[in-house]
N, C-alpha and C positions, 0 to 999 in steps of 0.2 A: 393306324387302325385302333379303335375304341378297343379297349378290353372286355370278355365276355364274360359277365359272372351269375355263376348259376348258384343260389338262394336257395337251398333247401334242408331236409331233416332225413338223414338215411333212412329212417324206416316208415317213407311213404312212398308207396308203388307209383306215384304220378309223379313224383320229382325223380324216380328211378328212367323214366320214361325219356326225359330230358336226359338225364345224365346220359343215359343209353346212348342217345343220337348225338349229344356231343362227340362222345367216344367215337361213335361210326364215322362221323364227319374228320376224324384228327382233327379240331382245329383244338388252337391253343385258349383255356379257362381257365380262371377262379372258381372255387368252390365255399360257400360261406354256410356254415351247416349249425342248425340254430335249431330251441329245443323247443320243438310242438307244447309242451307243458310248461313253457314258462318263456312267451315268446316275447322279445324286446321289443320294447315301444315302439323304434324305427321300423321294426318288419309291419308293422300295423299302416304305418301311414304309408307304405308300398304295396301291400297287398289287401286290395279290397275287400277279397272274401276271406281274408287271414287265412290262406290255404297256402304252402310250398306246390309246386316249383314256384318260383319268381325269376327271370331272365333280365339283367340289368346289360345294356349294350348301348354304350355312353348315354345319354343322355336318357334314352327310350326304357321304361320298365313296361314286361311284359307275364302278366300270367295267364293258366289255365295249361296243361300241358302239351293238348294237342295242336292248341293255335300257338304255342312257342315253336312246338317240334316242325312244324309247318313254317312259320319264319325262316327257322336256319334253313330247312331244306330251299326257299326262293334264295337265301340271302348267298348260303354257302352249296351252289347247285352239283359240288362232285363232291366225294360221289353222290351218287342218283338215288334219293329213298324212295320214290317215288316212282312207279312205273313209266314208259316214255308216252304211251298214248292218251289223249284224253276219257278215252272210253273205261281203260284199266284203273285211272288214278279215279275216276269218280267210283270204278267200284271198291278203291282201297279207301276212299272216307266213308262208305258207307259200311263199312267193317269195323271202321274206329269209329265211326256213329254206335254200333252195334253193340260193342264192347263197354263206349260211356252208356248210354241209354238202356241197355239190356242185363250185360253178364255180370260188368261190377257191381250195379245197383242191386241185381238177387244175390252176389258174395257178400256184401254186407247185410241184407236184410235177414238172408239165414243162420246168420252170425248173431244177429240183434235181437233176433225173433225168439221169447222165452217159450212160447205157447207150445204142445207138442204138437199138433194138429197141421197150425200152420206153419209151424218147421219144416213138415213132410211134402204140405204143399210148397214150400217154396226150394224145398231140396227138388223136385221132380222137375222142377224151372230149371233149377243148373244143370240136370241131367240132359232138357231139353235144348238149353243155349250150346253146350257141349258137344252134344250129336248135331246140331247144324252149326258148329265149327267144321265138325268133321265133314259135313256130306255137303255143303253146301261154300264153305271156303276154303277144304285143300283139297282142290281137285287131284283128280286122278292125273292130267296128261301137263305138271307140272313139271319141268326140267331138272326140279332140287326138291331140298325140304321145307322153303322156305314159302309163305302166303303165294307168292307170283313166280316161285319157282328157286333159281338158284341164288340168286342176290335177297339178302335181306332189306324190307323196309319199314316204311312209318308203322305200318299194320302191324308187323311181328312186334315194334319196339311196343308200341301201343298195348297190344294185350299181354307180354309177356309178364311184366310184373305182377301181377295176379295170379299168374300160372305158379311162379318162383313161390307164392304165398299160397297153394293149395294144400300143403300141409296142414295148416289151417283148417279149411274145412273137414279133413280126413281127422285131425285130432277133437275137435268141439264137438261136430253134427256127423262122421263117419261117413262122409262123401268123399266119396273115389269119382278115381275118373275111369269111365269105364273101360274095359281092357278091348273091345270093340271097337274104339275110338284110336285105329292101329296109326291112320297118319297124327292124328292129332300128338300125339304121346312120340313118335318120330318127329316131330318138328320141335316139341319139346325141350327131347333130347338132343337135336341140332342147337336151338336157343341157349341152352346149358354151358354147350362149347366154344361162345363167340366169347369174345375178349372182355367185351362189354358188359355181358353179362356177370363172365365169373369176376370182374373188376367191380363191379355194384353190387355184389350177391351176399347174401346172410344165409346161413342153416337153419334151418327148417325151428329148430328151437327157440332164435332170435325172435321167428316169425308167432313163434307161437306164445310167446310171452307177452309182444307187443301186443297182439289181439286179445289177450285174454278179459281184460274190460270187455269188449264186443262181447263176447262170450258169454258172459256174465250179465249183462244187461247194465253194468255201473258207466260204460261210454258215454263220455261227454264231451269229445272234441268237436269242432266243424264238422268235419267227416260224417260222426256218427250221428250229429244234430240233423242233419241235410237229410240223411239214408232214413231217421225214420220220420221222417212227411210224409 
């Protein structure tokens, strides 16, 4: 069996993503962790968009993290990240649609946004992505605390790492999450306790230092080049 090596820089939440589902999956990885500020020639001609994660599995490189996370779940089908119905699993990509498309893009724009104006409008976005987390993706007649109940999947691994990084917005722009938002903040806290998690996890402080460019408006990585187009 080819060896799987996962390509990336601890403190970026889409290569946390990957790591996550590795963990979930037990299978056996390499970890090659390489510095966003001073990236070696070779990661360039692997990663097109010079972005971590990168998934090398013998011959095949793969990035983008949601279509890696998506790989191992066809390649490595137990356990199951993925719901068993067709009907369930299209609505858990359209969560991790929701998540790239929606909640990360305003985490970074009101990170990036020096204006006060349009800070507030883009803070009232996350309050709004936030409450339809809540009221629209954990439902009530869930079995557990987790997106589709008591198994975790690609959705939970998907957005969690931005969650782990909301400190962040509580320290720069003084967004909470609100205390209304009682499942969302339980699943959280479920997220918190998985193995995977507290095996990828940083303090809040880690988080808040790496963003502090964002912060500041001096960001110049990909990341931050991409977020404000």
């Amino acid at each position: 069996m080819s060896t799987l090596r996962l390509i990336q820089s601890e403190v970026c939440p889409y290569a946390q993503r990957t790591h996550m589902c590795l963990l979930e999956k037990a299978l056996e990885f390499e970890v090659i962790e390489i510095d966003l500020g001073n990236k070696p020639a070779w990661f360039e001609e692997i990663s097109p968009y010079s972005k971590v994660p990168v998934l090398q599995h013998g011959d095949l490189k793969l990035y983008e993290s949601s279509i890696i996370n998506e790989y191992l779940e066809d390649m490595y089908p137990e356990p199951s990240l993925l719901p068993e119905k067709p009907a369930k699993r299209a609505l858990a990509r359209i969560w991790i649609d929701f998540d790239n498309a929606k909640f990360v893009p305003t985490f970074y724009r009101v990170l990036l946004e020096q204006e006060a104006v349009r800070q507030q409008q883009l803070t009232d976005d996350i309050i709004s992505h936030l409450m339809f987390f809540e009221s629209d993706g954990l439902l009530d007649n869930r079995d557990g605390p987790f997106w589709f109940g008591k198994n975790i999947s690609l959705v939970d691994i998907a957005i969690y790492p931005h969650f782990e990084r909301f400190g962040v917005l509580r320290t720069y722009r003084n967004i909470e999450i609100p205390q209304s938002c009682i499942k969302l903040l339980e699943w959280l806290d479920a997220m918190r306790e998985r193995t995977s998690s507290q095996q990828t996890a940083h303090e809040d402080a880690y988080h808040v230092e790496a963003y502090r460019r964002y912060a500041d408006g001096t960001a110049s990585g990909t990341t931050a080049k991409d977020m404000k187009q």
